[in-house]
C-alpha positions in Angstrom: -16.2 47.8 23.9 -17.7 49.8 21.5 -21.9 48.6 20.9 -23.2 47.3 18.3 -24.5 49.7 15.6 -28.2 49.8 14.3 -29.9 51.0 10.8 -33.6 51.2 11.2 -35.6 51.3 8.2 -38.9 52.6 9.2 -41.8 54.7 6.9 -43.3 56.1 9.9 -41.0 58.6 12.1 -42.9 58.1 15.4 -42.3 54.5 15.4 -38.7 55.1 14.1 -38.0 57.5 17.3 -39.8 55.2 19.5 -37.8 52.3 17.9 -34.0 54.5 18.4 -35.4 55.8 21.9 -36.0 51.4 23.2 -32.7 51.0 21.1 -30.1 53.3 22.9 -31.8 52.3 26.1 -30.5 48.7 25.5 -27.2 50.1 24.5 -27.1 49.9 21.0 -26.1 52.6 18.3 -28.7 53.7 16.2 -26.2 55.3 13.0 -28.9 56.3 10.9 -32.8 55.8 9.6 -34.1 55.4 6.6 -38.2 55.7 5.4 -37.7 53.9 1.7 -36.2 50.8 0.6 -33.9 52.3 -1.8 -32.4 54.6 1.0 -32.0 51.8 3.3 -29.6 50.1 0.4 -27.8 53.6 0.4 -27.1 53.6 4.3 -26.4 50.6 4.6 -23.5 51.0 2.1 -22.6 54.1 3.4 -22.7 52.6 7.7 -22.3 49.3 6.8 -24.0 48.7 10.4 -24.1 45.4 12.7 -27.8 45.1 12.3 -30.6 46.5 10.2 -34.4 46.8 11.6 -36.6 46.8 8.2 -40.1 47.4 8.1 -41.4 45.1 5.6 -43.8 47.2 4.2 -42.1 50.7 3.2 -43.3 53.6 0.9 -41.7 53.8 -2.5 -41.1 51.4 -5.4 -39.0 48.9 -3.4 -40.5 47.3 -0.3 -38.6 45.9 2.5 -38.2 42.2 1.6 -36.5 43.5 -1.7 -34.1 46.1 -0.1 -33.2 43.0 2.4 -32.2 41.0 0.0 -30.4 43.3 -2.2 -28.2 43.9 1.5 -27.9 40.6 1.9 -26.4 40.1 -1.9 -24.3 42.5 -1.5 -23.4 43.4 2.5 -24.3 40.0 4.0 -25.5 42.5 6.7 -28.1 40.7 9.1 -31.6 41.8 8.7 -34.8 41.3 11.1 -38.0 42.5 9.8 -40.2 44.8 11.4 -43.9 43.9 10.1 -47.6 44.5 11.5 -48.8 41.5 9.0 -48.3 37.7 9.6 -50.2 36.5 6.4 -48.9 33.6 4.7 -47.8 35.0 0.9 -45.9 38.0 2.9 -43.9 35.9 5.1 -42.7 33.2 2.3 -41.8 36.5 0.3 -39.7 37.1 3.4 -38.0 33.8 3.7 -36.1 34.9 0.0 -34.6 37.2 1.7 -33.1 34.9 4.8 -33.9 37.3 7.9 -32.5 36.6 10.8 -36.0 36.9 12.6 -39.0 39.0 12.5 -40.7 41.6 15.2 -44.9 42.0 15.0 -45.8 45.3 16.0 -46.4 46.7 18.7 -43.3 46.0 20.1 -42.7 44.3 23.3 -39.4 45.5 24.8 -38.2 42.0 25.6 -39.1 40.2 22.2 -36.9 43.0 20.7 -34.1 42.9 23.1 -33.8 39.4 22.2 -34.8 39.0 18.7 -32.1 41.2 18.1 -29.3 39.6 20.5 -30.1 35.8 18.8 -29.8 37.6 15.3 -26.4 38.9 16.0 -24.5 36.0 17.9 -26.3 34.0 15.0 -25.0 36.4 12.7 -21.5 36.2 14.5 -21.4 32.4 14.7 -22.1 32.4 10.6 -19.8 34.7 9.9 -17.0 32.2 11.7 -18.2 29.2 9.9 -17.8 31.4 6.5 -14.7 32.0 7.7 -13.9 28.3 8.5 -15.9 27.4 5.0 -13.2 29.8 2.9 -10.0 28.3 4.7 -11.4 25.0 4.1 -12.5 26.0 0.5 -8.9 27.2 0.1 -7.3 24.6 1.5 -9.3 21.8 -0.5 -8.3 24.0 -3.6 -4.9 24.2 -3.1 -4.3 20.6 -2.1 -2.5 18.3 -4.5 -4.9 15.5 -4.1 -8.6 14.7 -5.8 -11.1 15.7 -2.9 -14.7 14.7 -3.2 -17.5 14.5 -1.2 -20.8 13.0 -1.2 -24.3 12.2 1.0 -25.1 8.7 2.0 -26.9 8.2 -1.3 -23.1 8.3 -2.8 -24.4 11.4 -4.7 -21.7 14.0 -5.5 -22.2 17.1 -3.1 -18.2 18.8 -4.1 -15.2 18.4 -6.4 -12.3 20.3 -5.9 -10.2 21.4 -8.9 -7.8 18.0 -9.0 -10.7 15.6 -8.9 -12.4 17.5 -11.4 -9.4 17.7 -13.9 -8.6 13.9 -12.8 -12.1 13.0 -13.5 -13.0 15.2 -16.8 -16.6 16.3 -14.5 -17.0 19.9 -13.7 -18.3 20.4 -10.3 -21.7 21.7 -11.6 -21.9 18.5 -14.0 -20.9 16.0 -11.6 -23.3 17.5 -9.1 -26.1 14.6 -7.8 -24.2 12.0 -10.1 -23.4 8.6 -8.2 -19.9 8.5 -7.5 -19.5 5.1 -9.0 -20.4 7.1 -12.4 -18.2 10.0 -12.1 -14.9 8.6 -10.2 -14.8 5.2 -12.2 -12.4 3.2 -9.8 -11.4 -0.4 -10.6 -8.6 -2.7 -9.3 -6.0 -2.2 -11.8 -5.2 -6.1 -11.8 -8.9 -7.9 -11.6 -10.7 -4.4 -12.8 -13.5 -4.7 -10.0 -15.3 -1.4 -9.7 -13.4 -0.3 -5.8 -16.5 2.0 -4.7 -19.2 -0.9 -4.1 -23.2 0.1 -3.5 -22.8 0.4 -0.1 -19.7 0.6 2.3 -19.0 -1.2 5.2 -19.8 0.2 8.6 -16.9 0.9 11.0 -15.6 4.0 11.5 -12.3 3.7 10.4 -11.6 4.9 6.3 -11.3 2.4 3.7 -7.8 2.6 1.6 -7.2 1.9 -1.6 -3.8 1.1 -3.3 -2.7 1.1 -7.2 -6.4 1.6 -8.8 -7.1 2.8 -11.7 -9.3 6.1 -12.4 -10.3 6.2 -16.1 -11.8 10.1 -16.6 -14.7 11.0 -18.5 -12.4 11.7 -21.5 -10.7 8.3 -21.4 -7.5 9.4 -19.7 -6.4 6.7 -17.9 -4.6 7.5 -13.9 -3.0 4.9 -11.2 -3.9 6.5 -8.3 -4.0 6.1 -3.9 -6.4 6.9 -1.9 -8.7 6.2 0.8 -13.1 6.5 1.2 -13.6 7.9 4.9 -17.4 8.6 6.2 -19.0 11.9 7.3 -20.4 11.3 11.0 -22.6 14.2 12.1 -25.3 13.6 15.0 -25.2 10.5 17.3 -22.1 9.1 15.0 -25.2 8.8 11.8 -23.2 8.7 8.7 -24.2 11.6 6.7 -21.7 11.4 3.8 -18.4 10.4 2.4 -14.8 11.7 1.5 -13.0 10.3 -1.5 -9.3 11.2 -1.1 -7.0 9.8 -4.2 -3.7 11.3 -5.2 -2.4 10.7 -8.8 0.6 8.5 -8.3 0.9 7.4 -12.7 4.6 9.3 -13.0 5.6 7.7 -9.2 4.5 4.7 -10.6 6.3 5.0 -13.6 9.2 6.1 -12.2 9.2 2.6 -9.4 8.6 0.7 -12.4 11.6 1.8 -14.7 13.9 1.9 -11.5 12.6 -1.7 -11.0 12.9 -1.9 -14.3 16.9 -0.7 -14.4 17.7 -2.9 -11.7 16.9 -6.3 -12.7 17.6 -5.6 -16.6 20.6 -5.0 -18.5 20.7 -1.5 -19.9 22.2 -2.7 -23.2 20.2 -5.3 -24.0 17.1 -5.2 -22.3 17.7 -8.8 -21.0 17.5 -9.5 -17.2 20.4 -8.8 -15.6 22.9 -11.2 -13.6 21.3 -10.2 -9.9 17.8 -10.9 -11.5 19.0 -14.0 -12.6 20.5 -15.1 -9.9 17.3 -14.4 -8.4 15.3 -16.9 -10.5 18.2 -19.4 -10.2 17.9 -19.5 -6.7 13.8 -19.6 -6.7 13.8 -22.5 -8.8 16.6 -24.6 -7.3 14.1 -24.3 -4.2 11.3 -24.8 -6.3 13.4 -28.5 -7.6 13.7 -29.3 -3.8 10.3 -29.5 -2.8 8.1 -30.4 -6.0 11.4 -31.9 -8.3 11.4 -31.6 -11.9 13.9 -30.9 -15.0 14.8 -27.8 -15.7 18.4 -27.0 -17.5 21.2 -23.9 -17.3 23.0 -23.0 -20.6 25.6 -20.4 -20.5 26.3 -18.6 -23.7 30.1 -17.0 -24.4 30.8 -15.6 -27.6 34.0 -16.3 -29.3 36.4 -13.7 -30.2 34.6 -11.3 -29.3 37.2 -9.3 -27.9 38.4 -9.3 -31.8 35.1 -7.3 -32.9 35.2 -5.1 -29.9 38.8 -4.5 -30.0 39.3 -3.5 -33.8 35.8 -1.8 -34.4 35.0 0.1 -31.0 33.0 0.0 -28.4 29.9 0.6 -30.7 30.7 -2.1 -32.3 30.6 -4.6 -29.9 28.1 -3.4 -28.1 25.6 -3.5 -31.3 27.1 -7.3 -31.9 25.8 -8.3 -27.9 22.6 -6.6 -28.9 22.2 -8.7 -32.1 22.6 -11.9 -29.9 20.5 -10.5 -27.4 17.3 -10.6 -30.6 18.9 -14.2 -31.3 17.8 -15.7 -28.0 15.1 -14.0 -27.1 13.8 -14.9 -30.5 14.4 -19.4 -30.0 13.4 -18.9 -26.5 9.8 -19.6 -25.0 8.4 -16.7 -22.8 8.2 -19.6 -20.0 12.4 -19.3 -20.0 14.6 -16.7 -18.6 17.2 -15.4 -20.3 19.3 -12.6 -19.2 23.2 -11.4 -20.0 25.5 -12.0 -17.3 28.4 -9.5 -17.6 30.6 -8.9 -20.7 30.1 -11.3 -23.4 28.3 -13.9 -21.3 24.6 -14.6 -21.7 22.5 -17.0 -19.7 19.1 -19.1 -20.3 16.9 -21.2 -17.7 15.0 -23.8 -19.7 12.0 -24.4 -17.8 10.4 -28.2 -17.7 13.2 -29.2 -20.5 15.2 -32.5 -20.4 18.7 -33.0 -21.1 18.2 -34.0 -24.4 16.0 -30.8 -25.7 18.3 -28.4 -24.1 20.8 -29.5 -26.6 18.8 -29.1 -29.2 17.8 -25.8 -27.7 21.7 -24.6 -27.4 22.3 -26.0 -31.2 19.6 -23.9 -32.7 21.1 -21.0 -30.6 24.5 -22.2 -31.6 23.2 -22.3 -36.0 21.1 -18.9 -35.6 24.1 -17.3 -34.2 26.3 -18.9 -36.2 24.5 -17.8 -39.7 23.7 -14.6 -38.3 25.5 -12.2 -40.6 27.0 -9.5 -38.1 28.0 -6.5 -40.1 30.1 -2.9 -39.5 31.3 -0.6 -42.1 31.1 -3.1 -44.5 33.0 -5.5 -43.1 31.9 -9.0 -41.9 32.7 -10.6 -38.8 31.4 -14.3 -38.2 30.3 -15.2 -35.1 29.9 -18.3 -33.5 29.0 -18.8 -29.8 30.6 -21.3 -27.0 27.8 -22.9 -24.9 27.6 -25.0 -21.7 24.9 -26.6 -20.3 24.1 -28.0 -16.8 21.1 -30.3 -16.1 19.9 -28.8 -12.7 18.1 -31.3 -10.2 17.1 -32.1 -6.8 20.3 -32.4 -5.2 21.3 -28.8 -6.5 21.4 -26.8 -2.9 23.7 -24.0 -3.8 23.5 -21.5 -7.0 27.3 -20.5 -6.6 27.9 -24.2 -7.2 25.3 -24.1 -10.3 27.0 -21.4 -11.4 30.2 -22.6 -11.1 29.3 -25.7 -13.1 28.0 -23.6 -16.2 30.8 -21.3 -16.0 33.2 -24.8 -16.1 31.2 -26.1 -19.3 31.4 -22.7 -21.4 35.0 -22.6 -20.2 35.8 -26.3 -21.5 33.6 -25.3 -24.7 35.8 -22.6 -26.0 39.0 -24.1 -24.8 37.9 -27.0 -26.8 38.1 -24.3 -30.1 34.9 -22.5 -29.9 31.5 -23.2 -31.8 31.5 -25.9 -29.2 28.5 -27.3 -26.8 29.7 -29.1 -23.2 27.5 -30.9 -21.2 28.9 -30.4 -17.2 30.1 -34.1 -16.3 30.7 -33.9 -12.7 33.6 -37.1 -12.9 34.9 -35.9 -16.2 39.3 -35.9 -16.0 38.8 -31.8 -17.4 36.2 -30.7 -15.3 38.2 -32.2 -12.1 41.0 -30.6 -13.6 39.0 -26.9 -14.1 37.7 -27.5 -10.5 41.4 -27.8 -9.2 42.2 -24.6 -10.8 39.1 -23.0 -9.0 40.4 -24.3 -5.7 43.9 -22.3 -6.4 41.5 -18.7 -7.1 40.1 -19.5 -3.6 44.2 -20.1 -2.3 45.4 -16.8 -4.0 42.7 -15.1 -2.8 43.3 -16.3 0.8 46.9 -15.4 0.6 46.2 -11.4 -0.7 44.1 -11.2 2.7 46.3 -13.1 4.9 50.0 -11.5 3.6 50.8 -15.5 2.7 52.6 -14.3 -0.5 56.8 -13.9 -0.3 58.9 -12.2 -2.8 61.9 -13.6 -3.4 64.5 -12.1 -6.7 66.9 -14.0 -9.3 69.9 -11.7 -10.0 70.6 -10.2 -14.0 74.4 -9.5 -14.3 76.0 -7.6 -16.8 78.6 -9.4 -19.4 80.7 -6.6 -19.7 81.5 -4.4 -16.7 83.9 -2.5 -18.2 80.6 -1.0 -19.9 79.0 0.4 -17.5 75.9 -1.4 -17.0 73.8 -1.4 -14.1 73.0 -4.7 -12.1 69.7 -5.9 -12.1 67.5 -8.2 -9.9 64.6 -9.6 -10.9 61.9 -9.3 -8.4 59.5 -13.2 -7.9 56.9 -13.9 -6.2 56.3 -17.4 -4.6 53.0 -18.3 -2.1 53.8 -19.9 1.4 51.6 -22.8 2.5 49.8 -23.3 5.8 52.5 -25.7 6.5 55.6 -23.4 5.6 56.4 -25.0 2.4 57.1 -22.5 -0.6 54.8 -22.7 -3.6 56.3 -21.7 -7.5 54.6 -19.6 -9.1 53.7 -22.1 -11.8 51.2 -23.8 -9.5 49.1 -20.3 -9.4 49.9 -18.2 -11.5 48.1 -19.6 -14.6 44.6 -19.8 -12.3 45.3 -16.0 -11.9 45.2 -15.2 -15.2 42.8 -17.1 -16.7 40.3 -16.0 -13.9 41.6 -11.8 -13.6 43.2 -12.4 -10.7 46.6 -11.0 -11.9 45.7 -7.1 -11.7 45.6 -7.5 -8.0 48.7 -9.8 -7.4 50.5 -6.8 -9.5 49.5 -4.4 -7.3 50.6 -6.4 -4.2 53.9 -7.3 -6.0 54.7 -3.1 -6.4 53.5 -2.6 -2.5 55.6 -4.7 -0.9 58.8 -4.6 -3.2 58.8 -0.3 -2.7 58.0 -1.2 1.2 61.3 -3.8 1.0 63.0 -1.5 -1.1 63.1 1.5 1.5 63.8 -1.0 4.2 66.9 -2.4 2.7 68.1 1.3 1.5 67.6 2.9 5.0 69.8 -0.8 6.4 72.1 0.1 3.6 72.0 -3.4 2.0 74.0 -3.7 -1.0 71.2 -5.2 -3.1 70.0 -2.0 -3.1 72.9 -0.5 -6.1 70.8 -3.3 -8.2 67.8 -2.1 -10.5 64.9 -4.0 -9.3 62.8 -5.4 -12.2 59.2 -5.9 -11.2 57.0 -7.6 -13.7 53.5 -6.7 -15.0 50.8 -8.7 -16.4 48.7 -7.6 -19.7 45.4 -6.9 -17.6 47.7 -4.2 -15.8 48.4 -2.6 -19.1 44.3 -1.4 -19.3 44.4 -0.9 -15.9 43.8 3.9 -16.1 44.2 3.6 -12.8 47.4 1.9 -12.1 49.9 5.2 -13.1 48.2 6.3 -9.8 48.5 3.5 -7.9 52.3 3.6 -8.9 52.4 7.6 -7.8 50.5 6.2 -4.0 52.8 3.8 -3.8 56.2 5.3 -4.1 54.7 8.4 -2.6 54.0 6.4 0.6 57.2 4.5 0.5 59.3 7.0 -0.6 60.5 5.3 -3.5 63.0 6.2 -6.3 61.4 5.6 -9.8 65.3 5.1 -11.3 65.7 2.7 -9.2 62.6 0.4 -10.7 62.1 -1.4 -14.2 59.0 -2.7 -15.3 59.0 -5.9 -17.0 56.0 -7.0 -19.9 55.7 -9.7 -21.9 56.0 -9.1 -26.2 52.5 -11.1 -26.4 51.0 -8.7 -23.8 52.4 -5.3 -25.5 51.1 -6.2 -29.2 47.9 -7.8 -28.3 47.4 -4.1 -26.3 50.0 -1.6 -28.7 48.2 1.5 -27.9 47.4 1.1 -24.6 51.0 -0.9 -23.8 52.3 2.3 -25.3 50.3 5.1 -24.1 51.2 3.1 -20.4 55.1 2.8 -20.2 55.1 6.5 -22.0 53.5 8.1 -19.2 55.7 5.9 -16.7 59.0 6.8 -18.1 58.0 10.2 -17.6 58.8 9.8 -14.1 61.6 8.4 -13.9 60.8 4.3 -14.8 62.6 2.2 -17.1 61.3 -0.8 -19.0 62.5 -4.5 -20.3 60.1 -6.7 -22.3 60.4 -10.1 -22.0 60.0 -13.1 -24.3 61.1 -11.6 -27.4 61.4 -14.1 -30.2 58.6 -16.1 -28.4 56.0 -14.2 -30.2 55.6 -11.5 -33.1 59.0 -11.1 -33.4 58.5 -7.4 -35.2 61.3 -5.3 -34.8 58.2 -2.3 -36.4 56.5 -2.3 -33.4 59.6 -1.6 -31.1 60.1 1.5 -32.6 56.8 2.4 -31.2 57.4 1.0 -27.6 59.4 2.6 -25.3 61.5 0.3 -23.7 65.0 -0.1 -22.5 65.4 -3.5 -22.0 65.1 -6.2 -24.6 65.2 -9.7 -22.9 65.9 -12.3 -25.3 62.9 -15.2 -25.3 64.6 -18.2 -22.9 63.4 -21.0 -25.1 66.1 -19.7 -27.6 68.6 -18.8 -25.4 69.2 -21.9 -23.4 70.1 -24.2 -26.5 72.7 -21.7 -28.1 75.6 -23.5 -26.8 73.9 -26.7 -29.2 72.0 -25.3 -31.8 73.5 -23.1 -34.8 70.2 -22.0 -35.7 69.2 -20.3 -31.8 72.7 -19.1 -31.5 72.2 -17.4 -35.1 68.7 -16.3 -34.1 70.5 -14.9 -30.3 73.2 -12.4 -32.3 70.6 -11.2 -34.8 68.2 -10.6 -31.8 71.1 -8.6 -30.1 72.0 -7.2 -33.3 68.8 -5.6 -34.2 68.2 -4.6 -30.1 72.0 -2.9 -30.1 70.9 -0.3 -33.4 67.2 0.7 -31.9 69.6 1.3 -28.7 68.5 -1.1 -26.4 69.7 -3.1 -24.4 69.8 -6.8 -24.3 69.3 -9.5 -21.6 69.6 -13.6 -22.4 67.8 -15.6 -20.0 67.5 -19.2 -18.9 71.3 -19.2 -19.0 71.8 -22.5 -17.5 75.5 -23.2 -17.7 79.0 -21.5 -17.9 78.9 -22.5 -22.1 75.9 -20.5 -22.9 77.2 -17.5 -20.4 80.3 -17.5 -22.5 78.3 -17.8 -26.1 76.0 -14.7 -24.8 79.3 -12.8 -24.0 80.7 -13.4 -27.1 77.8 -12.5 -29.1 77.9 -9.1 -27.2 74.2 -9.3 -25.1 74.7 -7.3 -22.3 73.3 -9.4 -19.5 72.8 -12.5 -18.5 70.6 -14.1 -16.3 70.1 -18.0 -15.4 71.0 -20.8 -12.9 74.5 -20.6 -14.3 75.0 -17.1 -12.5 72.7 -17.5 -9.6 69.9 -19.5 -8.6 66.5 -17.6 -7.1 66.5 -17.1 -3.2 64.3 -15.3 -0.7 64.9 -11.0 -0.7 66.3 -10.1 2.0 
């Protein structure tokens, strides 16, 4: 190991060989000598040695103390001073320069042995706490959090760069400045100051959550952190660390994801899982202190018109408008929120029976008189309303729900602009709840496979022209007791509640799956064209052309061996869509029949727009042919009109022989009815 290296810095040369001789005999490195201050700043720039031996006391314009501390400044070098005076004025002179010990002449071989060992492990064991300093310095730099330390007065001692930009306080400002002063911490909620006089004992840190740091400058931060103490010497608390991190944008960002999930994006109401929320809190809140508190559901009426014939925009600037309405004739002790669509829901808090009414009719005339406006054209609005007194014996919100849902439902049946009061006993809210019971049945028989299809056979009037047999494909639900169920028990439950969409899709799967069973038995049901039907929601459905490709895909089906089957009322109340829809099906292969005609619109116009096949003659007309004049009359111009757009032409509800034979005559080109065959099971 190499030894340590040794400037001396002595004005008289016997001393400074006697000093080198001592020094080499301990094992040290003498590099060089100097006799003047300003050469000992040169050597020691030039050697930059372990240790430098300065007389105090040196010829030339700069004595030893000044060259000292000039090598201190600049080399940090350790110095001991060499010195044959001990007065007081020299040796606080000394102390400026920070020696690392000082040697009387004559020397004592010992004293200097020593003196200069202590100075170097001392100048060693500084040197590694400078070290440890700068990578602490660094580190509390670099870090993303506020760091600040103080003594046990609470005096600032160090800011690092984040707590002095979070604060506004330069380091040298903030200096011996109490930290209640300078960090200004208060509960963001009851605004008490967080850094008290004093602290409590204990040695574990003190956290702090959500506070609020206002800096010098008024800025305003929400910020975490934590006050730990400084324990030095027999666990003595010498100081404190304030830790805080700036948390304002995470706090931000919580609040408008909060925010986003319990409002509705549109209107800035609370949303229908908020609401349910506060439903639910105060139907407990009923059971143990009581009370009267009342749910009004709002529905718009004919919405659908606006939304359909203006756009989206539109209607979604019309749900805004009522939005302002409510919130405006509501107290800010209510909740209101939009529950999906068109609906809108309000929870009038401490409110009777009898003001909620008047509540709904002031929200009923505002909306009412409210002028809603686009491209110049108005569009009045009115608004169907139910409301549900809520009390002790409430104990489930579904069944709340339900109960609002039934009295909004009653109100627009009963022709819109309309307020209902839920009656529990009332003859059309038993009858609403019996058509509730059926969603629960249908629903039951998706999951369980309790649905059967069964078909009624179309026949052609004239074989001698070719046409292609037809079966139309039904569907019936089985009971838990075996016993078939017609479709007009359920079906009208499905579509007022959406349920149809998914009894359609059902309907497809299983008559594809029978159809590839029957062709690979070789059935002869199978030369028929099976006619499955499709409800209007289906029509909307984007995603049903691909259910249609995943389901013959799977099956293996033949497209020209299907026919889709839509009402007249479903294609005109949806034209584009209805059209857009059956175009992109007959492109693979489908045909289709629309049913009811002369039930509805009657247009021949919009056929020319539609691309169907089939033209199924409306069965309320048909059946009284063989009677009327007038239905016969309407039946031939019907086919008439159906036979030039080249389509061609089914008459249903052919109940006997006599109206088979008038349907022949006129020319129609099927037939389909009890008269011909009766509906039965598919095989």
């Amino acid at each position: 190991m190499e030894s340590e290296r040794v400037l001396i810095v002595e004005d008289e040369k016997i001393i400074a060989l006697d000093l080198q001789r001592r020094l080499e005999r301990f094992g040290y490195t003498v590099c060089d000598s100097a006799a003047e201050g300003e050469e000992a700043v040169r050597k020691a720039r030039d050697h930059r040695p372990d240790i430098i031996l300065m007389d105090i006391m040196l010829a030339g314009a700069v004595d030893g103390i000044e060259a000292a501390k000039t090598i201190k400044r600049e080399l940090q070098i350790p110095v001991i001073f060499l010195t044959a005076y001990a007065d007081e004025r020299t040796l606080e002179r000394a102390k400026e320069a920070e020696p690392f010990g000082y040697i009387l002449k004559p020397f004592k071989e010992r004293e200097l042995y020593t003196t200069i060992d202590i100075a170097l492990y001392k100048h060693k064991v500084d040197k590694s706490l400078k070290k440890q300093e700068r990578l602490f310095s660094a580190i509390l730099h670099s870090v993303n959090d506020g760091i600040v330390a103080t003594g046990i007065d609470m005096e600032i001692l160090f800011l690092n760069p984040i707590a002095a930009k979070m604060c506004g306080w330069t380091e040298d400002d903030a200096r011996g400045r109490s930290a209640q002063s300078v960090l200004s911490l208060v509960d963001s909620r009851s605004l008490v100051p967080v850094v008290p006089d004093t602290l409590p004992g204990g040695g574990h840190p003190m956290f702090f959550r959500d506070v609020m740091m206002k800096s010098r400058h008024g800025q305003t931060f929400i910020v975490d952190g934590s006050i730990t103490k400084i324990h030095q010497i027999e666990n003595e608390t010498e100081g404190y660390v304030f830790a805080f991190r700036d948390i304002s944008e995470l706090k931000r960002m919580s609040e408008t994801i909060d925010y986003q999930a319990s409002h509705d994006g549109l209107t800035g109401l609370s949303n229908r899982e908020e609401f349910a929320l506060k439903l639910s809190e105060l139907i407990d809140e009923l059971k143990r202190n009581g009370g009267r508190h009342t749910l009004i559901e709002l529905d718009i009426d004919r919405f659908k018109v606006v939304n359909d014939t203006c756009g989206a925009m539109a209607g979604d600037e019309l749900l805004r408008q009522v939005a302002n309405v409510i919130q405006s004739l509501t107290q800010r002790r209510d909740f209101s929120a939009r529950l999906g669509g068109d609906e809108f829901a309000v929870i009038l808090r401490d409110c009777t029976l009898e003001d909620s009414l008047h509540v709904a009719k002031r929200l009923q005339d505002a909306v009412q008189n409210h002028k809603f406006i686009w491209q110049k054209s108005l569009f009045p609005i009115t608004l169907s309303i139910g409301v549900v007194p809520l009390s002790e014996g409430d104990q489930d919100i579904h069944a709340v729900l339900a109960a609002a849902d039934d009295a909004c439902y009653i109100a627009k049946e009963e022709g819109g602009n309309r307020i209902s009061v839920f009656q529990r006993s009332e003859e059309k809210y038993v009858q609403r709840r019996g058509q509730m019971e059926w969603i629960g049945r249908i629903n039951e028989a998706l999951e369980r496979n309790m649905f059967r299809l069964w078909f009624q056979p179309i026949e052609p009037l004239n074989p001698e022209a070719g046409h292609h047999a037809k079966a139309e494909i039904l569907i019936r639900m089985q009971g838990d007791d075996g016993s078939i169920i017609s479709p007009g028990s359920f079906i009208p439950s499905a579509e007022r509640y959406g349920l149809m969409p998914m009894i359609d899709r059902w309907v497809l799967d299983n008559s594809v799956k029978t159809w590839r069973r029957l062709k690979d038995e070789g059935h002869p049901i199978i030369d028929r064209l099976f006619t499955v039907n499709l409800s209007g929601p289906t029509l909307l459905d984007e995603t049903f052309v691909e259910y249609v490709d995943l389901v013959f895909k799977r099956y293996e089906g033949s497209p020209a061996s299907f026919c889709f089957e839509i009402t007249e009322t479903a294609a005109i109340q949806n034209l584009s869509y209805a059209s857009n829809f059956m175009g992109r099906l007959k492109d693979k292969g489908f045909t289709f029949s629309l049913d009811d005609f002369g039930s509805g619109f009657s247009s021949f116009n919009y056929l020319k727009n539609l691309p169907v096949d089939y033209l199924k003659i409306d069965g309320s007309i048909v059946q009284n042919i063989d009677e009327s004049l007038v239905n016969y009359t309407m039946v031939d111009s019907i086919n008439s009109m159906g036979h030039v757009l080249g389509l061609k032409t089914v008459g249903e509800y052919a109940k006997n022989m006599a109206i088979v034979d008038r349907l022949r005559r006129i020319g129609v080109d099927y037939a389909q009815g009890y008269a011909l065959a009766e509906p039965k099971p598919l095989p």
